[in-house]
C-alpha positions in Angstrom: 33.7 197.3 -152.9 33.3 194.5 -149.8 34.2 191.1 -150.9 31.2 188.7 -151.1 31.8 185.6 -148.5 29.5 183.0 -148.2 29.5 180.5 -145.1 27.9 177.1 -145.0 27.3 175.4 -141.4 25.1 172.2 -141.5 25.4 170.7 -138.2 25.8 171.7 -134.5 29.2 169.9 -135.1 30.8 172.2 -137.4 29.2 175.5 -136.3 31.0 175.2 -132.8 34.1 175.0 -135.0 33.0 177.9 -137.4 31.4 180.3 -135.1 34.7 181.8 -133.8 35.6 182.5 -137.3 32.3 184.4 -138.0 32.9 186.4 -135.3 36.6 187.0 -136.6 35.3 187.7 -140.2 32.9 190.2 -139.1 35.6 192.3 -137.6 36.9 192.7 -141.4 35.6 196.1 -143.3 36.5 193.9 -146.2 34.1 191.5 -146.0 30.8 191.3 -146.9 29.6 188.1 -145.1 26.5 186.0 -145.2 25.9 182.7 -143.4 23.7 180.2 -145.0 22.2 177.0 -142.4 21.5 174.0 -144.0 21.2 170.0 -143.1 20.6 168.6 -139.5 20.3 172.3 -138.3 16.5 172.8 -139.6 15.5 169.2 -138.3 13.5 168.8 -135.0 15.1 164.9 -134.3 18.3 166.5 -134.4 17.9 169.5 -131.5 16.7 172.4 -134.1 19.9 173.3 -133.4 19.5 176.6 -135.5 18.3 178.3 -132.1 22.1 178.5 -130.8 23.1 180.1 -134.0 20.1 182.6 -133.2 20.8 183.0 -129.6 24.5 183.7 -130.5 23.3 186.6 -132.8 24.9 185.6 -136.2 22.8 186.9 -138.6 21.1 183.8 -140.9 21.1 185.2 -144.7 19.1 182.3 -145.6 17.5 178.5 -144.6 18.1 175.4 -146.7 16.1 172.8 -145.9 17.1 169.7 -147.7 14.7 167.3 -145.7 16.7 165.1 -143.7 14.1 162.3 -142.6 15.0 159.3 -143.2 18.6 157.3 -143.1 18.3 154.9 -146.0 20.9 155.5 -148.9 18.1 156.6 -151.4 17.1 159.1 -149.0 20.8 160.5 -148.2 20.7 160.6 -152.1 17.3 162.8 -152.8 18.8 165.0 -149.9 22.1 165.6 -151.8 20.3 166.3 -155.2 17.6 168.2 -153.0 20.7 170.7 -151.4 22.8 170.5 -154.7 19.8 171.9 -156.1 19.1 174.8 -153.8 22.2 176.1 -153.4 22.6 176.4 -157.0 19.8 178.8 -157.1 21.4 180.4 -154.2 24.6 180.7 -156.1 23.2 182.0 -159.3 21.2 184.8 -157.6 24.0 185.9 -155.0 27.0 185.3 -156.7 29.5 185.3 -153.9 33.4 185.7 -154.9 34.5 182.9 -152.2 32.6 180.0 -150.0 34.0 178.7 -146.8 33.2 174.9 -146.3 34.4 172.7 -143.6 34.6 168.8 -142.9 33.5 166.3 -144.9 29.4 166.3 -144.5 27.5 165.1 -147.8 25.3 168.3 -147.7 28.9 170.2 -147.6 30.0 168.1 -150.7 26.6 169.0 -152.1 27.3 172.4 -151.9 31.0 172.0 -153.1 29.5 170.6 -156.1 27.1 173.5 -156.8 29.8 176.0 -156.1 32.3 174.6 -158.9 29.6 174.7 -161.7 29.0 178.3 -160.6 33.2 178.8 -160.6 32.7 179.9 -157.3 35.9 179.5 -155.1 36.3 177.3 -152.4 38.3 177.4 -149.0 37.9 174.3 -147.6 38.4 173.8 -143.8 39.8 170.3 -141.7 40.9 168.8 -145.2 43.4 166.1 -145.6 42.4 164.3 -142.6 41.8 160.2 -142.7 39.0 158.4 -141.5 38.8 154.9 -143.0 35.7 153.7 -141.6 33.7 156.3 -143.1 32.5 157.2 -146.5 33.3 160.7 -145.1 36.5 160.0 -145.8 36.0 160.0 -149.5 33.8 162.7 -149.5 36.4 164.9 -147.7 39.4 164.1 -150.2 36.8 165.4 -153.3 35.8 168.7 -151.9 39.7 169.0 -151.2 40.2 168.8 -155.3 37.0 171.2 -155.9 38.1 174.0 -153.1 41.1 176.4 -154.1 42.1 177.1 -150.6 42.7 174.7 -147.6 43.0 175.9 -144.1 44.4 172.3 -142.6 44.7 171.2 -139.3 48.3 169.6 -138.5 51.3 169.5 -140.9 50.7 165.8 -141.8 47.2 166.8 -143.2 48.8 169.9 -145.0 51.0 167.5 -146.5 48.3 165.2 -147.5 46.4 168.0 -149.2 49.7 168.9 -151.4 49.9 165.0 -152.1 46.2 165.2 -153.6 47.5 167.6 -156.0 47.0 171.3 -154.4 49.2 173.2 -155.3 51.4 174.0 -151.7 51.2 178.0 -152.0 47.0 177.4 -151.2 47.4 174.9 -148.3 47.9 176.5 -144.7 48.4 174.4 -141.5 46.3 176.6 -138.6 45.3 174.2 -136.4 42.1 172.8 -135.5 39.0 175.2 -135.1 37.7 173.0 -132.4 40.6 174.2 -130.1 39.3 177.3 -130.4 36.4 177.1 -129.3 37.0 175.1 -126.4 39.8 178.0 -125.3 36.8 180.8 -125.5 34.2 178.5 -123.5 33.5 179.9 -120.0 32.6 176.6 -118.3 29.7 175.6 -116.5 30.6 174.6 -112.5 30.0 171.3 -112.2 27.2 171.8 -110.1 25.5 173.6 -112.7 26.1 171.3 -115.2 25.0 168.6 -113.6 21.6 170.4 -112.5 20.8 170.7 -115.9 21.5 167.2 -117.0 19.9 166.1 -114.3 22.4 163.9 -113.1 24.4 162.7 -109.9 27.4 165.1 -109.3 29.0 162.4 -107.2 29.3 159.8 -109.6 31.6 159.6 -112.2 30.4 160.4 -116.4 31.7 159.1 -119.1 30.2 160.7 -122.4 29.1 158.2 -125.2 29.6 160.0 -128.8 28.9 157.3 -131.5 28.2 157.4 -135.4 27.1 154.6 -137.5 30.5 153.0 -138.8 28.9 153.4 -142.6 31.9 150.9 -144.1 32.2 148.8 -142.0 31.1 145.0 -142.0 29.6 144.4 -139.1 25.5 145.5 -139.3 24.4 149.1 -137.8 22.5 147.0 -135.3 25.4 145.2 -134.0 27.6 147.8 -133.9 25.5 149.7 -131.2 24.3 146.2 -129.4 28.2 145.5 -129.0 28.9 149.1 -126.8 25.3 149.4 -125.3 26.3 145.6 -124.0 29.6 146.6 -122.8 28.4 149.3 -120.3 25.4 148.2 -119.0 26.9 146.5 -116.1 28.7 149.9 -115.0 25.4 150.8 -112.6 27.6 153.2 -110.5 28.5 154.9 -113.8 26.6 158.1 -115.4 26.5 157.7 -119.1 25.8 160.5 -121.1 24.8 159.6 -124.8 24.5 162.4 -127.7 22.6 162.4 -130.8 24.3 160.4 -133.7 24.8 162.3 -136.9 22.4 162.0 -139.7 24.0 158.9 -141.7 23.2 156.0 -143.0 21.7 153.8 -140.0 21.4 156.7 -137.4 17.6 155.4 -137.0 18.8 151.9 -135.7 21.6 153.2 -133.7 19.2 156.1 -132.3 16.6 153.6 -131.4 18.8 151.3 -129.9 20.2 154.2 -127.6 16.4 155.5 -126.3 15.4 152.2 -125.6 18.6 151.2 -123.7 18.4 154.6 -122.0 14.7 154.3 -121.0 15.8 150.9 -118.9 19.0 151.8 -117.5 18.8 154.3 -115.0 22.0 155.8 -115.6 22.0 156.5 -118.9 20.6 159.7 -120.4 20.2 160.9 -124.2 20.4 164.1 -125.4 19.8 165.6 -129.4 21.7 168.3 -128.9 24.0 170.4 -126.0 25.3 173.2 -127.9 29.3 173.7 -127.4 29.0 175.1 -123.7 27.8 172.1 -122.2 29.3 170.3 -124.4 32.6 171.5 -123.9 31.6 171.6 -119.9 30.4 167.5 -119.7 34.3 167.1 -121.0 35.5 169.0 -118.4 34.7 166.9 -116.2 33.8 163.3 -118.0 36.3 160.5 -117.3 36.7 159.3 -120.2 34.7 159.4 -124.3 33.7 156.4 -125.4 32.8 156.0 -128.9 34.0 156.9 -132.7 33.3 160.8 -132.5 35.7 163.4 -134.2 35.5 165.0 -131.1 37.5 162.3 -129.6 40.5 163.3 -131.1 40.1 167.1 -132.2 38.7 168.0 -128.9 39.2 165.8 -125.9 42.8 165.4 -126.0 42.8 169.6 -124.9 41.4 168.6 -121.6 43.9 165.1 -121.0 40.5 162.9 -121.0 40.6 159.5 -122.3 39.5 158.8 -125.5 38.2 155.1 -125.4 37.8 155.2 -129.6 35.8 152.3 -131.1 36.1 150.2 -134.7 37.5 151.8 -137.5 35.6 155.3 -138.4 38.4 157.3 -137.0 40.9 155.2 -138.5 44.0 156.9 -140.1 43.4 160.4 -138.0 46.5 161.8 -136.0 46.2 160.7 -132.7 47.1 162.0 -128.9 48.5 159.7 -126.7 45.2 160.3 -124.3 43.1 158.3 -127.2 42.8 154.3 -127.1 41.9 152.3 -130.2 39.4 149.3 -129.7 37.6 146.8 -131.9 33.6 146.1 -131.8 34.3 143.5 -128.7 32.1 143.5 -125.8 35.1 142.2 -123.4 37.3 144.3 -124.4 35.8 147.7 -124.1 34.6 146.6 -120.7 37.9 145.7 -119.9 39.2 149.5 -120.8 36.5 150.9 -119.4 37.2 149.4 -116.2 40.8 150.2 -116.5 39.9 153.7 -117.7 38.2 154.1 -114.6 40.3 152.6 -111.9 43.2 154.5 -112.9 41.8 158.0 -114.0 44.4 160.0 -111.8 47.4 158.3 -113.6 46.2 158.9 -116.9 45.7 162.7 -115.8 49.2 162.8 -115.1 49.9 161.5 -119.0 52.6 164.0 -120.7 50.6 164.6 -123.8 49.2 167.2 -125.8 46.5 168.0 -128.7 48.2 167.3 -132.2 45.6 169.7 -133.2 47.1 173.0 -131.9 46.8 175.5 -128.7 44.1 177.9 -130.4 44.3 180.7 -133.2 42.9 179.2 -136.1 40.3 181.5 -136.2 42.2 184.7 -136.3 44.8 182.6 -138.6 42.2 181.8 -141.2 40.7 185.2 -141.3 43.9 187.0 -141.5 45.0 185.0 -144.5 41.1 185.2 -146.2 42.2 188.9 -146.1 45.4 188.8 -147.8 43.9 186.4 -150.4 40.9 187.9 -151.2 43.7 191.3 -151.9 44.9 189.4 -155.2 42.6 188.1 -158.2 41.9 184.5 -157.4 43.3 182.6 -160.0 42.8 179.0 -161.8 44.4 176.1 -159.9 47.4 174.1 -161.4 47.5 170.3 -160.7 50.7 169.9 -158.7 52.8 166.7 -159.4 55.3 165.0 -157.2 59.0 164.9 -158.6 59.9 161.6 -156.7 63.5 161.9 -158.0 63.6 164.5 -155.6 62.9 164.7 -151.9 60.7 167.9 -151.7 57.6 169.0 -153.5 58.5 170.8 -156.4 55.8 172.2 -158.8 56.2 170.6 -162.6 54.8 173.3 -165.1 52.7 171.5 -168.0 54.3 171.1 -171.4 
């Protein structure tokens, strides 16, 4: 009998990272795999970016829409109780043995939640990481103590995981997905690229990736006034904004960007890529500027500058390719400008991507198959002896 797996994707983010692993599952007789697409994937203002999941022929066992519209809290709210919801009706009528989850998305805790209350197991994905601007951050470390499996990205976030009580025969350092995907990208030309974007192939790009910095003090409107002030004497510059994700003030910040974009003939503003452009506009990009994940999972692969902004990304292991600024207006134009007058020496930076060379897909799917061999068992809370200087697991009395 094939081994019920159940796959969650809710954004365009984390289905570039999870798509190489569906393809890797699928070549396993032993699995039985459906993919369910949730979140900003059914919502028009966000790219209806379930079309590349069709156009890469993954078969979509089911749609949950959990009606993204609006970005106040109460709405994030009724669109966690809306998914938790759903997807316990999905649970109780599929029953899968296992669900795969990545990040730290509040639909994914959503459906964390409705997993444990159907003792469904969980392998959790890109756990242990630290980002201390965002409320992310938070909801990553709970669906780390709901999941029963972690598949982290660097030995430090192993570590982490281990420190939050997982027991460390569950917790498996594989790398980052997004390495992955980026090493199976065939590349656009630049040409190409830039044909589609519409934009100058002469002039230098530098990508603009930002999310609304949901703990931090400073107002969602400021936070986007401060970088949209910064660049907007860089006339000679092509800068290429992307669609924020669906949090808490991403109608200010969106706003902000379209009307800054409609009077600055440089700038352009796109709701959605999809990981081949995406992964091509890095290529050959100058620098990111901004407070995306991508910054730091991603970019460092191709030796681009990260120019990383306030405090979202806070705590996350970092190449040396990635440069930490606060919300100043002068000081990000002074990087920028520095970023840009000395592009061929930062090129010639020795550094690498903390996150791996490639392989967590096959890694992942290799161990799902050996686990999914033995009867998935309760988890044990696993404590810390600190008279000691290694982990050691302390049975209860």
């Amino acid at each position: 009998m094939k081994y019920k797996i159940c796959l969650v994707t809710g954004n365009r983010a984390d289905y570039g990272m999870l798509k190489n692993l569906l393809f890797e599952l699928k070549k396993k007789n032993l699995f039985n795999l459906s993919t369910i697409v949730t979140g900003a994937h059914l919502e028009k203002q966000f790219g209806y970016t379930i079309k590349k999941i069709i156009q890469d022929k993954v078969k979509i066992s089911k749609k949950i829409n959990i009606k993204i519209k609006k970005d106040k809290p109460d709405d994030i709210i009724n669109s966690i109780s809306t998914c938790l919801k759903k997807f316990s009706n999905i649970f109780k009528k599929r029953k899968p043995d296992l669900i795969i989850l990545l990040g730290d998305r509040y639909e994914i805790f959503s459906v964390a939640v409705a997993s444990i209350f159907h003792n469904i197991p969980i392998a959790h994905i890109h756990g242990g990481e630290i980002t201390e601007g965002a409320i992310d951050d938070i909801l990553r470390h709970s669906i780390t103590k709901m999941a029963y499996y972690h598949f982290a990205a660097t030995h430090e976030y192993k570590k982490n995981i281990i420190q939050l009580g997982e027991e460390p025969h569950r917790v498996y350092n594989v790398g980052g997905l997004g390495v992955d995907s980026i090493k199976k990208t065939k590349f656009l030309s630049k040409n190409k690229l830039c044909k589609f974007l519409k934009i100058d192939v002469n002039k230098k790009i530098i990508m603009v990736n930002f999310h609304p910095e949901t703990k931090s003090k400073i107002s969602y409107e400021n936070q986007i006034k401060i970088i949209l002030e910064s660049i907007k004497t860089f006339k000679n510059v092509q800068f290429i904004f992307t669609m924020p994700n669906p949090d808490t003030g991403n109608k200010i910040v969106i706003n902000k960007i379209k009307n800054f974009v409609n009077t600055n003939k440089n700038c352009y503003f796109f709701s959605s890529l999809g990981e081949k452009k995406f992964y091509s506009l890095m290529r050959y990009s100058s620098a990111m500027l901004g407070n995306s994940s991508s910054g730091y999972l991603e970019i460092p692969t191709f030796r681009k500058i990260t120019i990383d902004i306030g405090d979202r990304q806070k705590g996350r292991i970092k190449s040396n390719t990635i440069i930490r600024v606060s919300f100043n207006k002068n000081i990000i134009k002074r990087v920028i400008n520095k970023v840009l007058n000395s592009e061929q020496n930062y090129r010639n930076i020795k550094s690498s991507n903390p996150y791996g060379k490639g392989g967590a897909a096959t890694k992942i799917s290799n161990i799902l198959e050996k686990i999914v061999k033995n009867k998935i068992n309760n988890k044990k809370f696993y404590k810390i002896d600190e008279k000691k200087k290694y982990l050691k697991f302390i049975q209860p009395k």
